[in-house]
N, CA, C and O atoms as CSV, one atom per row, in Angstrom:
chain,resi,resn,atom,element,x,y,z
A,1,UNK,N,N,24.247,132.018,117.989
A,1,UNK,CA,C,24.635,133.387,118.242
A,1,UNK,C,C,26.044,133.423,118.812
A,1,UNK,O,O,26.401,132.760,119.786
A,2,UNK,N,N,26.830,134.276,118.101
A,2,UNK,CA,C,28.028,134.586,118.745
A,2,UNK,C,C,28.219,135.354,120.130
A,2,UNK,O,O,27.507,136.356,120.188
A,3,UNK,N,N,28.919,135.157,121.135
A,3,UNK,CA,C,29.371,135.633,122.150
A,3,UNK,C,C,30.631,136.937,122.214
A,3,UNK,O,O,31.480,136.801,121.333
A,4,UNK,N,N,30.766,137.752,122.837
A,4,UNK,CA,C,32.303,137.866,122.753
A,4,UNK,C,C,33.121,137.901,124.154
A,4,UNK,O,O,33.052,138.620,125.151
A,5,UNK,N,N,33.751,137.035,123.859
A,5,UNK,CA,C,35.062,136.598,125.327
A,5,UNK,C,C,36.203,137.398,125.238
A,5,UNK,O,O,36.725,137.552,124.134
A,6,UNK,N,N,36.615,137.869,126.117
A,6,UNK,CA,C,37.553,138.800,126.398
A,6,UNK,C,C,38.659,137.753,126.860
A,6,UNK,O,O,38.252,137.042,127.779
A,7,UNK,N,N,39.887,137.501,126.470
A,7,UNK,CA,C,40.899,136.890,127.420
A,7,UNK,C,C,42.303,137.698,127.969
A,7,UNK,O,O,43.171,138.301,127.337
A,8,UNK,N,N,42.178,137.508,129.042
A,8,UNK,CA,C,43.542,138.783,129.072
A,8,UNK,C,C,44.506,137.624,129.670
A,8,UNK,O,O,43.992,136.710,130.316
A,9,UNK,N,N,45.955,137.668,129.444
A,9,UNK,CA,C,47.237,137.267,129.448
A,9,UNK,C,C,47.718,137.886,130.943
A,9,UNK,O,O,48.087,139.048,131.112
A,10,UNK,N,N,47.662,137.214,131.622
A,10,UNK,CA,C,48.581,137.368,133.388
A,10,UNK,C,C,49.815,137.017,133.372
A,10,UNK,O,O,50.376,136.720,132.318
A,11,UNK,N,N,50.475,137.000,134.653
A,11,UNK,CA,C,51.697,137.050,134.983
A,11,UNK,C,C,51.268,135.517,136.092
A,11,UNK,O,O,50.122,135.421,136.532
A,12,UNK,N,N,51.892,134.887,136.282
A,12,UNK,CA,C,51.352,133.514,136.726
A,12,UNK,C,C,52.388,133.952,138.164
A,12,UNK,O,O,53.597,133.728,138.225
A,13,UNK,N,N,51.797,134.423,138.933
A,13,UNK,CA,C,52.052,134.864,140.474
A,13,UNK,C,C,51.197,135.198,141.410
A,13,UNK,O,O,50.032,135.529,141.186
A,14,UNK,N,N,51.607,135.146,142.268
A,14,UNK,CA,C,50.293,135.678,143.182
A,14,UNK,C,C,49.886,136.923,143.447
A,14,UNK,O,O,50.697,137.785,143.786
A,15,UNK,N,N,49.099,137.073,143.373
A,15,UNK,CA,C,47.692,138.826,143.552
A,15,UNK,C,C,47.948,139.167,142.260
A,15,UNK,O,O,47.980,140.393,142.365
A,16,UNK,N,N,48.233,138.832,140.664
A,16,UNK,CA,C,47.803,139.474,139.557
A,16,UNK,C,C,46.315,139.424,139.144
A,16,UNK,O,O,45.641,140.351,138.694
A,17,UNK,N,N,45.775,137.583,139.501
A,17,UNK,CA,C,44.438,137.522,139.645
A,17,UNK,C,C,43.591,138.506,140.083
A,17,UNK,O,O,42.786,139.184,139.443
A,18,UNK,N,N,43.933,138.505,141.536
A,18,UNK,CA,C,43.209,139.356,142.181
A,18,UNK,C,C,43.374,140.767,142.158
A,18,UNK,O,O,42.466,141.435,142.650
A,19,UNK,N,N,44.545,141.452,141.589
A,19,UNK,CA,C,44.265,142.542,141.141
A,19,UNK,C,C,43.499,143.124,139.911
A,19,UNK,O,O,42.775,144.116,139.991
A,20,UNK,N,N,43.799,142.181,138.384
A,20,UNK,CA,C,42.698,142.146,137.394
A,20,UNK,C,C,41.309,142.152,138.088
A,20,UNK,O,O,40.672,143.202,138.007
A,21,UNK,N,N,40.692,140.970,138.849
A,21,UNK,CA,C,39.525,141.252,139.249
A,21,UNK,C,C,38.860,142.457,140.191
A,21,UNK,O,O,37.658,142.722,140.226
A,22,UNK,N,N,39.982,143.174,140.996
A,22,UNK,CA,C,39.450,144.042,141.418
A,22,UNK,C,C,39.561,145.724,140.685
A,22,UNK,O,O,39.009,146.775,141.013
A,23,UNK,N,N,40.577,145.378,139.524
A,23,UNK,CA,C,40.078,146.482,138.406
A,23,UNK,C,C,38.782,146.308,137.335
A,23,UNK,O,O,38.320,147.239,136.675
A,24,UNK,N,N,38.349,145.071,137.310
A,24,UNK,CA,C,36.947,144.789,136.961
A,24,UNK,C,C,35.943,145.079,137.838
A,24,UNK,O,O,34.872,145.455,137.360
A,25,UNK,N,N,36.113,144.943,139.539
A,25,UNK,CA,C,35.308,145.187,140.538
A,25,UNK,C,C,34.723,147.014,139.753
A,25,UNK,O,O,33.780,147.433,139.083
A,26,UNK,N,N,35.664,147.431,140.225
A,26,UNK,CA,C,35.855,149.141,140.400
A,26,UNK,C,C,35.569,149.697,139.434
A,26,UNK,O,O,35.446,150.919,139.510
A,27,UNK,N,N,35.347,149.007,138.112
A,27,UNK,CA,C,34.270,149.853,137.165
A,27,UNK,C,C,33.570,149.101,136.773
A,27,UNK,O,O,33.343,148.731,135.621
A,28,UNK,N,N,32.973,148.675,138.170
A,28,UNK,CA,C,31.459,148.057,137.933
A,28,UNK,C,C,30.729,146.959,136.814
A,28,UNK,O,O,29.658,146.744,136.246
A,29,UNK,N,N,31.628,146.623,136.894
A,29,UNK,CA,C,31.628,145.309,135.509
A,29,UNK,C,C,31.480,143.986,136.332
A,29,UNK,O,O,32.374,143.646,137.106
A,30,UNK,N,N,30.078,143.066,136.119
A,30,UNK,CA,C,29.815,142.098,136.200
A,30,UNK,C,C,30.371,140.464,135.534
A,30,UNK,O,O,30.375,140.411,134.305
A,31,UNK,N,N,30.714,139.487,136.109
A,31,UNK,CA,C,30.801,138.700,135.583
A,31,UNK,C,C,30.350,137.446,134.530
A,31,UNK,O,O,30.558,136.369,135.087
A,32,UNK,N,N,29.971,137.336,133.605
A,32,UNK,CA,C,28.963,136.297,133.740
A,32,UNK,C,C,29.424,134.548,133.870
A,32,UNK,O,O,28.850,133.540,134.283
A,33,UNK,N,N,30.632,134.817,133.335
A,33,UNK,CA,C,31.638,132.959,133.147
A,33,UNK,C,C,32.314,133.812,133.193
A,33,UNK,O,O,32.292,135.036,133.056
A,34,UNK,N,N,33.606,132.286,133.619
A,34,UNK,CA,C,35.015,132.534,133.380
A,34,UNK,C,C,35.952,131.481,133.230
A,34,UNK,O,O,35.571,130.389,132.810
A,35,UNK,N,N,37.058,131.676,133.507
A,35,UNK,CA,C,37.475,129.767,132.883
A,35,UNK,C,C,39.277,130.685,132.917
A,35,UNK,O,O,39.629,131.687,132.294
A,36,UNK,N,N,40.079,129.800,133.925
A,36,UNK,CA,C,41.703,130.261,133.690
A,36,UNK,C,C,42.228,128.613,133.528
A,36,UNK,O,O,41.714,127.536,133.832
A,37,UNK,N,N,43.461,128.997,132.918
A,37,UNK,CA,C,44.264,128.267,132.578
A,37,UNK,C,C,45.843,128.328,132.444
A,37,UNK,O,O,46.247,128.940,131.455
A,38,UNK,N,N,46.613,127.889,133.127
A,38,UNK,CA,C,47.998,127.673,133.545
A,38,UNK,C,C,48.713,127.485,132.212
A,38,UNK,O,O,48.359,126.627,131.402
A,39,UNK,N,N,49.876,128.439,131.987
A,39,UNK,CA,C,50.753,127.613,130.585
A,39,UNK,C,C,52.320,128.235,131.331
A,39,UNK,O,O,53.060,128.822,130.541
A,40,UNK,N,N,52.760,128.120,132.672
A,40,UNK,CA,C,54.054,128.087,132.942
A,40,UNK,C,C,53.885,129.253,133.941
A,40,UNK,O,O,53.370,129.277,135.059
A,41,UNK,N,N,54.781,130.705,132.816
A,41,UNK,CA,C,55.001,131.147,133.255
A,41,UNK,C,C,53.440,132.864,133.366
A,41,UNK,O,O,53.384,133.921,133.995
A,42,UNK,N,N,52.847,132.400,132.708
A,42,UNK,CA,C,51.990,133.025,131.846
A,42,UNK,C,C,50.009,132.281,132.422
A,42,UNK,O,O,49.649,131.121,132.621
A,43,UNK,N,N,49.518,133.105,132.473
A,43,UNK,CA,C,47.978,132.257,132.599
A,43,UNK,C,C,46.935,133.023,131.755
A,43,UNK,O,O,46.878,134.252,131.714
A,44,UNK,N,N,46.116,132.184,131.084
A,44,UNK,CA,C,44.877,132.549,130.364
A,44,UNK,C,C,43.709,132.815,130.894
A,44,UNK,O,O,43.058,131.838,131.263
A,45,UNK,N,N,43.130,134.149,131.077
A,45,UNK,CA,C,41.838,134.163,131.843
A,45,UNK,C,C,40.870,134.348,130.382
A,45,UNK,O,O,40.961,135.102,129.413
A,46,UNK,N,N,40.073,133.436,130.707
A,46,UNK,CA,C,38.609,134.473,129.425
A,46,UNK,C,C,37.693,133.870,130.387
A,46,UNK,O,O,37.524,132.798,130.969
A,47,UNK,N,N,36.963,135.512,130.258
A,47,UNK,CA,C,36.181,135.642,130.513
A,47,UNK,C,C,34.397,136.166,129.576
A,47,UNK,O,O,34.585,136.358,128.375
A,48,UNK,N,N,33.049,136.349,129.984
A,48,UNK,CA,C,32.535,136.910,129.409
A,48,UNK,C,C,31.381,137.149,130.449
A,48,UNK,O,O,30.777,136.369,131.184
A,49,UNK,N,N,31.247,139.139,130.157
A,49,UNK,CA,C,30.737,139.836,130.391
A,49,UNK,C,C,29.480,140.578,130.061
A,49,UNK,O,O,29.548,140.933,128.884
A,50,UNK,N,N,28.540,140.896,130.532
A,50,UNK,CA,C,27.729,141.845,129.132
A,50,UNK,C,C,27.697,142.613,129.129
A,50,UNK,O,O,26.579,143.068,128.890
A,51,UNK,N,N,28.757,143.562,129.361
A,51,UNK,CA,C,29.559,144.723,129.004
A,51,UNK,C,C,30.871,144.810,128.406
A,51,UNK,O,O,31.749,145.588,128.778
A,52,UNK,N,N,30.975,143.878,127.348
A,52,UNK,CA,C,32.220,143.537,127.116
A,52,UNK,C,C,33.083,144.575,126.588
A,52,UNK,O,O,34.246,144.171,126.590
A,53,UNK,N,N,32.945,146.018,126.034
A,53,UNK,CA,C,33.751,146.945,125.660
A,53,UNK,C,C,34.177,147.596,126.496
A,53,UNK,O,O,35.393,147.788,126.542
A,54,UNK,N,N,33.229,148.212,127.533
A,54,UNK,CA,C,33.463,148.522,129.332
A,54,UNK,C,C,34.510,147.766,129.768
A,54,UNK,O,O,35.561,148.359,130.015
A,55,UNK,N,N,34.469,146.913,129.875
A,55,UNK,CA,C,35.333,145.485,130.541
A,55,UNK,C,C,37.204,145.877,129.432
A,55,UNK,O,O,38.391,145.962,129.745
A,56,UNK,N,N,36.647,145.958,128.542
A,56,UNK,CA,C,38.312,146.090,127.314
A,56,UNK,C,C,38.754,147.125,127.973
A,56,UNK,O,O,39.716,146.947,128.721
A,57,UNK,N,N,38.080,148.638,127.840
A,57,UNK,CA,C,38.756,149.703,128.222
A,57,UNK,C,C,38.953,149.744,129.965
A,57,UNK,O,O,39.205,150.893,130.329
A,58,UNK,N,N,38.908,149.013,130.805
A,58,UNK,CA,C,38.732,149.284,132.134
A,58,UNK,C,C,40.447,148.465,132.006
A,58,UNK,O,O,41.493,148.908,132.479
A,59,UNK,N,N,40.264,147.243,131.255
A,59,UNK,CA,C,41.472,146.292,131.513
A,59,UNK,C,C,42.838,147.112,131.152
A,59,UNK,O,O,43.716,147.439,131.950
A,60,UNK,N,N,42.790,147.384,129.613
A,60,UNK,CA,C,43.630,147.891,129.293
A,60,UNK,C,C,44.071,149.022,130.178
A,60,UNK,O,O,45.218,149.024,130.624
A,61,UNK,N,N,43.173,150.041,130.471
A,61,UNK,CA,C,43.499,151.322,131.136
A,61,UNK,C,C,44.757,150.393,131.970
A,61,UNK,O,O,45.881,150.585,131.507
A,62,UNK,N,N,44.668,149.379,133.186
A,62,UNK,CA,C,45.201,148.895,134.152
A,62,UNK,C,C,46.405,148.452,133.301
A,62,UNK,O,O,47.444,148.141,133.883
A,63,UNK,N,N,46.347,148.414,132.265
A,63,UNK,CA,C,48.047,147.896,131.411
A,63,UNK,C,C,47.861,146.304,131.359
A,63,UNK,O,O,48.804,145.551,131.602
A,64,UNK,N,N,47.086,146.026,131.157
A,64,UNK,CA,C,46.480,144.339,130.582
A,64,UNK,C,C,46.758,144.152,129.286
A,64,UNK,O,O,46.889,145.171,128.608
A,65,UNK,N,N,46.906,142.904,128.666
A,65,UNK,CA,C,47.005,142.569,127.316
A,65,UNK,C,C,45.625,141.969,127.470
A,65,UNK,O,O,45.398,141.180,128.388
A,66,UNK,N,N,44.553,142.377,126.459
A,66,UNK,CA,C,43.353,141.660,126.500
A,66,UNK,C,C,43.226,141.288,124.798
A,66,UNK,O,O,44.011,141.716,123.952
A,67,UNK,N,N,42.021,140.369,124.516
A,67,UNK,CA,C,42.109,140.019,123.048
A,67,UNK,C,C,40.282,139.928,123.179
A,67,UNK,O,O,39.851,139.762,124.320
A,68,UNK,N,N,39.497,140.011,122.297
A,68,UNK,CA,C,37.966,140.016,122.277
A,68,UNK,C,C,38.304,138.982,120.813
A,68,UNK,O,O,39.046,139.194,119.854
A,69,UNK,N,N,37.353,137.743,121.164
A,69,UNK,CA,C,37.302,136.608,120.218
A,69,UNK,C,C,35.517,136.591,120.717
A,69,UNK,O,O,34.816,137.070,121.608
A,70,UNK,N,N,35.372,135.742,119.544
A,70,UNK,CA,C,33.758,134.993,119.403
A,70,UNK,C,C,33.494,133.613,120.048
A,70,UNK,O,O,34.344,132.743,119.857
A,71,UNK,N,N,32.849,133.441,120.490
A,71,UNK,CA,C,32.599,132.277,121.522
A,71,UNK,C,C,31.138,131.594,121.072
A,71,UNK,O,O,30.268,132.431,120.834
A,72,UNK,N,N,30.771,130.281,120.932
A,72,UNK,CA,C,28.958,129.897,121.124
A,72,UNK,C,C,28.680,129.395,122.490
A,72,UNK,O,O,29.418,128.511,122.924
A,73,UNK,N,N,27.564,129.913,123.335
A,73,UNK,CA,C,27.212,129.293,124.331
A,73,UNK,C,C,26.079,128.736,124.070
A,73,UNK,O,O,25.091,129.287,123.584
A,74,UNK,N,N,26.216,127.459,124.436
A,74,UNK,CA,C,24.957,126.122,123.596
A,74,UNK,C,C,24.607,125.067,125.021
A,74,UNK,O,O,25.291,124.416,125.811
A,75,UNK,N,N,23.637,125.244,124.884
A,75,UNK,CA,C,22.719,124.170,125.961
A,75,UNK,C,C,22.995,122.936,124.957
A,75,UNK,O,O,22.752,122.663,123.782
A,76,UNK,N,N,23.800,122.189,126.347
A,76,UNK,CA,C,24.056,120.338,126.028
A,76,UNK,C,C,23.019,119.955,127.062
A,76,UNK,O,O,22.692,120.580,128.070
A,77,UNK,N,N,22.503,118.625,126.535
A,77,UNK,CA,C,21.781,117.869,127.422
A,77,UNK,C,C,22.221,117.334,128.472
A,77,UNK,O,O,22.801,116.287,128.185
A,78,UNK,N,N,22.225,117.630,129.953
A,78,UNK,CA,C,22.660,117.026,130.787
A,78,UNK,C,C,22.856,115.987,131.060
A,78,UNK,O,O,23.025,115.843,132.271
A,79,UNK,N,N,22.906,115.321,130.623
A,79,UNK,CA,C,22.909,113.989,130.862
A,79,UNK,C,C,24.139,112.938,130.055
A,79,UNK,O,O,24.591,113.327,128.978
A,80,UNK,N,N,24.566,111.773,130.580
A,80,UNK,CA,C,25.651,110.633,130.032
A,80,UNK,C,C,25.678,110.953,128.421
A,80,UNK,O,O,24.580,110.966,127.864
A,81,UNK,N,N,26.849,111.212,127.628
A,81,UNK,CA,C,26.681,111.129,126.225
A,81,UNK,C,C,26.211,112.936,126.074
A,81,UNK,O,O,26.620,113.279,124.965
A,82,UNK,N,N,25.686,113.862,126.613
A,82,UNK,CA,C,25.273,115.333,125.847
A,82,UNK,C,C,26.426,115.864,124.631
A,82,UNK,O,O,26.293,116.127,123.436
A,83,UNK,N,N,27.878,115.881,125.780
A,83,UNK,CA,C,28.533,116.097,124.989
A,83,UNK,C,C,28.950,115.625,123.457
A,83,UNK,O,O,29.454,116.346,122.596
A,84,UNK,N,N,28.659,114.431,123.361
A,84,UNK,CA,C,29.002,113.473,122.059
A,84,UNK,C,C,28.139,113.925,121.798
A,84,UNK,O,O,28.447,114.708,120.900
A,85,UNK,N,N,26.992,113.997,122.007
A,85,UNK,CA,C,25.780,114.483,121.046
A,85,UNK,C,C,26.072,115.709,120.186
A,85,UNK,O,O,25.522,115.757,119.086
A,86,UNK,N,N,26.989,116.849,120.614
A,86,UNK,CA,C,27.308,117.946,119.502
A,86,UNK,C,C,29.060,117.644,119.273
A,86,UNK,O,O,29.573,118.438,118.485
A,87,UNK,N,N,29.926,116.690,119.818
A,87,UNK,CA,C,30.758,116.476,118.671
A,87,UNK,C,C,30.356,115.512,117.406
A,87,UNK,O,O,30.824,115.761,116.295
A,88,UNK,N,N,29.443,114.366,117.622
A,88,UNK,CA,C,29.332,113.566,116.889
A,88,UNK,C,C,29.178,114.435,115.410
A,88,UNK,O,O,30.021,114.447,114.512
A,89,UNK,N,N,27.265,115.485,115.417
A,89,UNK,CA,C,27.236,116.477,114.548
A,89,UNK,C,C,28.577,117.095,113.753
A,89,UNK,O,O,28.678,117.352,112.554
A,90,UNK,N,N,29.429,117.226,114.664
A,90,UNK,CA,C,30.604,118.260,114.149
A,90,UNK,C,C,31.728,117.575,112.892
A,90,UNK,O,O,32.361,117.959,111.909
A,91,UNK,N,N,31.479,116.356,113.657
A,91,UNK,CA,C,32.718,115.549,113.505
A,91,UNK,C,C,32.286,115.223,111.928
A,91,UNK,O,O,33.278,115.567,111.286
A,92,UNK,N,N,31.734,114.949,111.413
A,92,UNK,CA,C,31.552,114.582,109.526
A,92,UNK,C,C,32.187,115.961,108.869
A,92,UNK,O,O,32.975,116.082,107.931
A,93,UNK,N,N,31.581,116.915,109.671
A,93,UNK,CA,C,31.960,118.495,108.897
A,93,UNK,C,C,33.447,118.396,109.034
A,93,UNK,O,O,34.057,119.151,108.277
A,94,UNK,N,N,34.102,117.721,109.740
A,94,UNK,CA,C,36.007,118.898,110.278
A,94,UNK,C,C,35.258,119.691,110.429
A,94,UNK,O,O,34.868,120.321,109.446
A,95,UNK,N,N,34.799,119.955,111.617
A,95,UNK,CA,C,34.943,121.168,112.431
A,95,UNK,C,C,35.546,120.748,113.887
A,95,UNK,O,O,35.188,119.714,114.451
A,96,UNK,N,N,36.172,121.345,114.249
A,96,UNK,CA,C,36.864,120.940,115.803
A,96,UNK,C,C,36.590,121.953,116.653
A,96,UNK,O,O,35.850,122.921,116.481
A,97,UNK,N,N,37.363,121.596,117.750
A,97,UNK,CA,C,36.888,122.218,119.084
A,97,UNK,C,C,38.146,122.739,119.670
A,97,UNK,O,O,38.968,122.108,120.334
A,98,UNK,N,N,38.173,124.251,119.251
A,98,UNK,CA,C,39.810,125.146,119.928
A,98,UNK,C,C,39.761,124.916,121.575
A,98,UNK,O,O,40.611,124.505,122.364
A,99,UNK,N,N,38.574,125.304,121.721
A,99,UNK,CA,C,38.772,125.103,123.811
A,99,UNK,C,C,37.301,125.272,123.640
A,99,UNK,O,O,36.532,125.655,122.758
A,100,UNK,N,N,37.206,124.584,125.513
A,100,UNK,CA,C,35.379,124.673,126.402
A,100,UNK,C,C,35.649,124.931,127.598
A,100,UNK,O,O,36.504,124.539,128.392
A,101,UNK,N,N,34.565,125.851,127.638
A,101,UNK,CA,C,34.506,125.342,128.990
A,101,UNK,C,C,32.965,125.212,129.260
A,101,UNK,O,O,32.101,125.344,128.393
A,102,UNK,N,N,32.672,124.845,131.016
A,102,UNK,CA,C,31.085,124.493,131.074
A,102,UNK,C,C,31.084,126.096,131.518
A,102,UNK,O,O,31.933,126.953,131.274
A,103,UNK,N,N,29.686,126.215,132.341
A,103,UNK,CA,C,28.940,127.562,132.759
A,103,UNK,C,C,28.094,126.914,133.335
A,103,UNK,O,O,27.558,125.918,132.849
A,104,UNK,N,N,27.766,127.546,134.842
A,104,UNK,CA,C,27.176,126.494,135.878
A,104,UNK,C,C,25.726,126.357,135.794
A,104,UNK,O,O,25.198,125.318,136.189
A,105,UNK,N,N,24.937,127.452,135.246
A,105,UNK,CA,C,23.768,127.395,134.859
A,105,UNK,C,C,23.075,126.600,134.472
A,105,UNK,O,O,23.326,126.391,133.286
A,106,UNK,N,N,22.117,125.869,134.917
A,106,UNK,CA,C,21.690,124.983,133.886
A,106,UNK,C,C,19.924,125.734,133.489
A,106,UNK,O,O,19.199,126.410,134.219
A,107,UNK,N,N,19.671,125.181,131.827
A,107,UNK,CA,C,18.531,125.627,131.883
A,107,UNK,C,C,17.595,124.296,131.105
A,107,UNK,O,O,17.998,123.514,130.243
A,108,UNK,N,N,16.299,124.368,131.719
A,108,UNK,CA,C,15.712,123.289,131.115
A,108,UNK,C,C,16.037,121.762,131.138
A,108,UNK,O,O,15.341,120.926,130.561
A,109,UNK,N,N,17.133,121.483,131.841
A,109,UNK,CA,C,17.327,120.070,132.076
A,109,UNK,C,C,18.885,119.991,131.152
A,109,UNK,O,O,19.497,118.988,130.785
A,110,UNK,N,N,19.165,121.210,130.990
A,110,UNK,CA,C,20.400,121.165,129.754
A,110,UNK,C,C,21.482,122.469,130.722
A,110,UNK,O,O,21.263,123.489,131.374
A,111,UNK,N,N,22.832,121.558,130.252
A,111,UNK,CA,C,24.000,122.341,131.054
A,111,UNK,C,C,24.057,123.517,129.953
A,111,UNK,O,O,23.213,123.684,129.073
A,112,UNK,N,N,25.045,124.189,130.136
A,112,UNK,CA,C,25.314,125.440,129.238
A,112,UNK,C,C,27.274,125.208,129.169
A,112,UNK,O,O,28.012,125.049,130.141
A,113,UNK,N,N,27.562,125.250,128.108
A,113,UNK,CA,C,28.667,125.070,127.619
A,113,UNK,C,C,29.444,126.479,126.816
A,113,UNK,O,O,28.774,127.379,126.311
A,114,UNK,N,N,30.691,126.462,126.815
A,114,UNK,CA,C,30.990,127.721,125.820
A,114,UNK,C,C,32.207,127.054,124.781
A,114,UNK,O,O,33.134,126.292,125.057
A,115,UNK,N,N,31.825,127.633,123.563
A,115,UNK,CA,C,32.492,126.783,122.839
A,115,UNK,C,C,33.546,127.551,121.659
A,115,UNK,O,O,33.023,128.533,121.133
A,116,UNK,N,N,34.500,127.329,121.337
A,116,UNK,CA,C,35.348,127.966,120.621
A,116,UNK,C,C,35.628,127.203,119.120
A,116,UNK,O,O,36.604,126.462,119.004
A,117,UNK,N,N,35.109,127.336,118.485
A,117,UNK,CA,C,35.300,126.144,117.171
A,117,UNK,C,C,36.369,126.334,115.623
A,117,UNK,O,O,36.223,127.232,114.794
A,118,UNK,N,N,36.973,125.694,115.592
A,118,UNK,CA,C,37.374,126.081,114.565
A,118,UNK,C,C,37.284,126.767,113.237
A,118,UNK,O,O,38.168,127.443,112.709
A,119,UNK,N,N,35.716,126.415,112.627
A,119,UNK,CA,C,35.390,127.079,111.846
A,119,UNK,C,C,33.379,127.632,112.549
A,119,UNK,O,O,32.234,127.198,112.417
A,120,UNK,N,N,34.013,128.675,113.194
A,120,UNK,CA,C,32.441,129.200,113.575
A,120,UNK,C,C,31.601,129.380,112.746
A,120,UNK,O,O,30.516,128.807,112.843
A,121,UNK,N,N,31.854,130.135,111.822
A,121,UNK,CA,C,30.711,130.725,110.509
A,121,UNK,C,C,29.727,128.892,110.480
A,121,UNK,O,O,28.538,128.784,110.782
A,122,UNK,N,N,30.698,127.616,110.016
A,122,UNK,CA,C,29.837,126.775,109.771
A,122,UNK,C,C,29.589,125.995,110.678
A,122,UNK,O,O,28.941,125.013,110.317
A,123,UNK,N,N,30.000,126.072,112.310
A,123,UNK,CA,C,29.548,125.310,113.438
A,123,UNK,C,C,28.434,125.863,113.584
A,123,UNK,O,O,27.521,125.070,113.356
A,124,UNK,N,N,28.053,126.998,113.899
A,124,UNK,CA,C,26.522,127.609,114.536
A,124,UNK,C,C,25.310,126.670,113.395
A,124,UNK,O,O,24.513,125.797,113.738
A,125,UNK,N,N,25.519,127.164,112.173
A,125,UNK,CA,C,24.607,126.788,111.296
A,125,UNK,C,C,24.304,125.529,111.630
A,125,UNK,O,O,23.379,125.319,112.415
A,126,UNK,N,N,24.962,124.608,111.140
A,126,UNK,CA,C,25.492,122.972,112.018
A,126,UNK,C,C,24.373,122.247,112.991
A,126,UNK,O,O,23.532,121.353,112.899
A,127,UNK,N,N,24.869,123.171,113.974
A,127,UNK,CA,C,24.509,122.906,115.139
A,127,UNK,C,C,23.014,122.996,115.342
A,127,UNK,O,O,22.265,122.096,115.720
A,128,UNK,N,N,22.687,124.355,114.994
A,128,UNK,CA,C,20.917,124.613,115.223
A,128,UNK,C,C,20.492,123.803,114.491
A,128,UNK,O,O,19.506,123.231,114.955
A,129,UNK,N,N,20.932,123.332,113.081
A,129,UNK,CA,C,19.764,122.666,112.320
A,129,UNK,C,C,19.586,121.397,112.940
A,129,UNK,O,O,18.616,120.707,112.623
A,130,UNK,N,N,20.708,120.871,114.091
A,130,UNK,CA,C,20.793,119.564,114.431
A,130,UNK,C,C,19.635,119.790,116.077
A,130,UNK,O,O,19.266,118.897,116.841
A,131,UNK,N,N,19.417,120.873,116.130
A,131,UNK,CA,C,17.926,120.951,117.144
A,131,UNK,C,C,18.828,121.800,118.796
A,131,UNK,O,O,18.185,121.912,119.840
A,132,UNK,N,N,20.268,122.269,118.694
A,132,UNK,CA,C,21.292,122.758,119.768
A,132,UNK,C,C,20.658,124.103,119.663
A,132,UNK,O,O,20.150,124.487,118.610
A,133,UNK,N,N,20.691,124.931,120.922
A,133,UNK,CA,C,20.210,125.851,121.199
A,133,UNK,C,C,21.485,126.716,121.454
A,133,UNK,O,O,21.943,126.594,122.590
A,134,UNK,N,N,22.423,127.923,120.262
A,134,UNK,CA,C,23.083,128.700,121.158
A,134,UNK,C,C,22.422,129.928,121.762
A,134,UNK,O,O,21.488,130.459,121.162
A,135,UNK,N,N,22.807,130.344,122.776
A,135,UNK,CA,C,22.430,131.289,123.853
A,135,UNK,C,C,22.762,132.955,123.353
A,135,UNK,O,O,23.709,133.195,122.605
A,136,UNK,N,N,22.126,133.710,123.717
A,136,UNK,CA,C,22.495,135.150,123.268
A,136,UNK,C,C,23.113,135.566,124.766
A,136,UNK,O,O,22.827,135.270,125.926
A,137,UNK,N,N,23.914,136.242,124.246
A,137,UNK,CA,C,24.729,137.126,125.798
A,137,UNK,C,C,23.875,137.160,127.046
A,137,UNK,O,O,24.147,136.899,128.218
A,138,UNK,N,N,22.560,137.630,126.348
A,138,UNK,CA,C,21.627,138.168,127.410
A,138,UNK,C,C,21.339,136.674,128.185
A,138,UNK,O,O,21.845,136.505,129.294
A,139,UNK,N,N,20.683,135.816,127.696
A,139,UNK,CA,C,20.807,134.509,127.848
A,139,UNK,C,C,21.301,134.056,129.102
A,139,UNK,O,O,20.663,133.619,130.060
A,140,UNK,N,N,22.630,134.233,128.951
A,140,UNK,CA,C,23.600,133.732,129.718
A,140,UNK,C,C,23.730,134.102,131.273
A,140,UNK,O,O,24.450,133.603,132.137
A,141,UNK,N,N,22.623,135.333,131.354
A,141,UNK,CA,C,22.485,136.101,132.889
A,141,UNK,C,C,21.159,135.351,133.484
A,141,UNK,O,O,20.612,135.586,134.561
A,142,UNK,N,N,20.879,134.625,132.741
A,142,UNK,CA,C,19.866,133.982,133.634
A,142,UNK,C,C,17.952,134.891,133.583
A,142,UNK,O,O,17.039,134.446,134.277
């Protein structure tokens, strides 16, 4: 199942963070993951919500650059090697891996991962038949 991640584009200074998050506070928009990343002058937040259209129009209103992409969130086995366990699958196809991040949740003895793939349409398929569980939004709240 596809996800959708919101990433909005900051100003790499101090209190832009914390002002994005407290225009997410103030219309009541929950978090569920998140994941930033440094590129200079500039920082990458994505996040995902399960209100993710709420969350677009709250950002933008504030004068944000936001982007809504598709994401899989897939229970890896916790344990030494989980991860190889769904590149190995991937890796015969060329399919690659744009970005991850984890998600602290764990369920069933299995971490929760979010995954960005190069070719989604044929990673999901891929993946389930190989016995990987992706997560539905709802999922992801526990």
């Amino acid at each position: 199942m596809k996800i959708k991640q919101l990433s909005i584009f900051l100003e790499n200074r101090p209190g832009r963070l914390g002002a994005l998050c407290g225009t997410i506070a103030e219309a009541g928009i929950n978090l569920t993951t998140l994941s930033l990343a440094d590129s200079g002058e500039f920082g990458l937040l994505r996040l995902i919500t399960p209100e993710p259209a709420k969350a677009v129009a709250a950002i933008e209103a504030a004068g944000y650059a936001v982007v809504v992409t598709e994401v899989v969130a897939l229970q890896v086995p916790d344990r030494p090697g989980g991860l190889v366990s769904i590149l190995s699958v991937l890796e015969p196809h060329g399919i690659g891996i744009e970005y991850m991040y984890a998600f602290a949740m764990r369920s069933g003895g299995n971490a929760v991962m979010v995954f960005r793939f190069s070719d989604m349409e044929r990673a999901i398929p891929i993946l389930q038949n190989a016995g990987f569980n992706a997560l539905k939004a709802l999922e992801l709240l526990g």
